[in-house]
C-alpha positions in Angstrom: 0.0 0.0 0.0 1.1 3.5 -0.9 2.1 5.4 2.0 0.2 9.4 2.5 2.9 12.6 2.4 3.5 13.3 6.2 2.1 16.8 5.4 -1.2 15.6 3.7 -1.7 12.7 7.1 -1.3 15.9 9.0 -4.0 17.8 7.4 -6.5 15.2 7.7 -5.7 14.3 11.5 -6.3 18.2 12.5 -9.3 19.1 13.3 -11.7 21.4 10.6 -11.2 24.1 13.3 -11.3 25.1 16.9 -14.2 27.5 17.3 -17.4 26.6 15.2 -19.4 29.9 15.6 -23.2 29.0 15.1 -26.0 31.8 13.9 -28.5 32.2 11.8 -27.3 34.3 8.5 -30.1 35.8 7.9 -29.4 38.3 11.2 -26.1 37.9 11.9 -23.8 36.7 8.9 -22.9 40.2 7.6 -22.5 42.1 11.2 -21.8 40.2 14.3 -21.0 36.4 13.2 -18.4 37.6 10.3 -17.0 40.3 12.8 -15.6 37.6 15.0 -14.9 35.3 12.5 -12.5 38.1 11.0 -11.2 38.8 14.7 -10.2 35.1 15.5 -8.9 34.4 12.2 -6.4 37.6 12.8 -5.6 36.3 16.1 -4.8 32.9 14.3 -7.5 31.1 15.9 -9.3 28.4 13.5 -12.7 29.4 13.4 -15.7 27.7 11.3 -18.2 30.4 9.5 -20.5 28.2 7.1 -20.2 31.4 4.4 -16.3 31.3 5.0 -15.8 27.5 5.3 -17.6 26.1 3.2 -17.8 25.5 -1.0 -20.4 24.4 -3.7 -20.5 20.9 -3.3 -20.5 19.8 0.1 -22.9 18.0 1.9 -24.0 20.6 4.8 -24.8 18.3 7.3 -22.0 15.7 7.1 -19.3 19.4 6.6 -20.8 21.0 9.6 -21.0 18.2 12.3 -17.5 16.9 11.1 -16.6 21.0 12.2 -18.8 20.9 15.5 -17.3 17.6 16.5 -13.7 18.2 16.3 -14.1 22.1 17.5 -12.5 22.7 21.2 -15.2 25.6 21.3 -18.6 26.7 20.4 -20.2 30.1 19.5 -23.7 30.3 19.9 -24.8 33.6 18.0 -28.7 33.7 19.5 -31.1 36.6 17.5 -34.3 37.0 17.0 -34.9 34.9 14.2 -32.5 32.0 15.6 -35.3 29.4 16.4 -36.8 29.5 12.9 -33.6 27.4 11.4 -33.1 23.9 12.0 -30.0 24.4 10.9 -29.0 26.4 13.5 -31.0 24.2 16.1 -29.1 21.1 15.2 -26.0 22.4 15.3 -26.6 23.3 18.8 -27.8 20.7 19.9 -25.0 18.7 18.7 -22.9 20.9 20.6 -24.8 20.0 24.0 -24.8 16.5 23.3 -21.4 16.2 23.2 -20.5 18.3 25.9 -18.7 21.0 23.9 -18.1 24.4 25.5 -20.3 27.2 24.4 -20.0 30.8 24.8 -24.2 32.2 24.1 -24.0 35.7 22.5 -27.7 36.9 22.8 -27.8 39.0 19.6 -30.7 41.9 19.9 -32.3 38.6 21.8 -33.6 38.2 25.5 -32.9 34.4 26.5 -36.5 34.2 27.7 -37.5 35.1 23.9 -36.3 31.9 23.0 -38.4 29.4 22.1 -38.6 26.3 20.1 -41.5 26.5 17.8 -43.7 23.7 16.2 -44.2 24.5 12.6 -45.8 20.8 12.0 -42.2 20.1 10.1 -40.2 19.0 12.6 -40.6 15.5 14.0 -41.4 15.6 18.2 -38.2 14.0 19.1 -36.4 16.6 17.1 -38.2 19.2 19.5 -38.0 18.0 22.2 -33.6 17.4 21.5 -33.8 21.3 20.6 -35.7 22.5 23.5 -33.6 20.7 25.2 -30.2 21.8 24.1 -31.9 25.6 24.1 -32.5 25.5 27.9 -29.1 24.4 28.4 -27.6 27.3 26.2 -29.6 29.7 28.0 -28.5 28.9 31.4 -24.8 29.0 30.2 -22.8 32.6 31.1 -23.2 34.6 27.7 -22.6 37.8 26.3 -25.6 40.4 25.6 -25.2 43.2 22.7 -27.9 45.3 21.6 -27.1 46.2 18.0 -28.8 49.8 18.6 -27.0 50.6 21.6 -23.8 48.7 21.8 -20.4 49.5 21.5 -19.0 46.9 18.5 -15.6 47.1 19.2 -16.3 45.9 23.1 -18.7 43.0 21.9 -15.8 41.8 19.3 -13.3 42.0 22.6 -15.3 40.7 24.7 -16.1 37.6 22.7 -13.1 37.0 21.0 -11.2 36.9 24.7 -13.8 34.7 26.1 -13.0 32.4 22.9 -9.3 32.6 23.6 -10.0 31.9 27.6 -12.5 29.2 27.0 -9.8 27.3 24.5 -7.1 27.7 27.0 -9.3 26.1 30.0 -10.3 23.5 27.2 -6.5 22.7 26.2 -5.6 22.3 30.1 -8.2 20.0 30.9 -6.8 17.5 28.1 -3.3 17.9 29.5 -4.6 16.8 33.0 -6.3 14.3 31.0 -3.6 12.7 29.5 -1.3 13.0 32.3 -4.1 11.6 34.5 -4.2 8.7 32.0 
């Protein structure tokens, strides 16, 4: 058997990235979501934006759980219109179920406004593992911007260094893992 370039075995053991940052495009792709996305890139940080990440042809699904599963981090981007997208309802979900860190950024966006809706589309057991996953997110420390009244460049800190803080804590509790091991 033909052996793989060290650099190409490399490329496929890394993980896609190590923040996923999930929102609904519709109210946050061009302000708030691409913001940080441009901010952790600069600071070298691998971050997943479906719009940046992403290329005609691939499968959305199998792409972005492949990204949410081997992401240290999560970004949940919550606005108002947040609850309308599967999408953006399975990715979180997937991010609660398997235990990944997520930093709630409640876009323009009370947590209490957040609800999962039945539209007669979605399948009860897909509902119920959204509500679910939504409760959790909610009662997780976020950040809160009004888009009206906030000050950008403080919301683009603020979340970019809880990112960075939220990888570090994530990278020292697999050392202790692996020495504990």
């Amino acid at each position: 058997m033909q052996r793989l370039p060290a650099t190409l075995c490399r490329k496929l053991a890394r993980p896609v990235c190590d923040v996923f940052i999930n929102h609904r495009g519709i109210d946050t792709k061009r302000n708030i979501a691409g913001l940080l996305y441009n901010s952790l890139t600069r600071m070298e940080v691998r971050s997943f934006l479906d719009s940046m990440n992403m290329k005609p042809g691939d499968r959305l699904f199998d792409h972005i759980d492949r990204a949410i599963l081997g992401s240290k981090v999560g970004v949940a981007v919550f606005s108002p219109r947040y609850c309308e997208s599967y999408f953006c309802l399975h990715e979180l979900a997937l991010f609660m179920e398997s235990k990944k860190r997520v930093i709630p950024i409640f876009y323009d966006v009370k947590p209490s406004e957040l609800v999962v809706k039945d539209n007669g589309t979605c399948p009860a057991k897909e509902l119920q593992r959204f509500s679910l996953a939504l409760e959790e997110a909610k009662y997780t420390v976020g950040l809160t911007f009004d888009s009206l009244k906030g000050d950008w460049s403080k919301i683009l800190r603020d979340a970019s260094e809880a990112v960075i803080m939220n990888l570090l804590e994530v990278e020292e509790e697999r050392k202790t893992m692996k020495r504990k091991l």
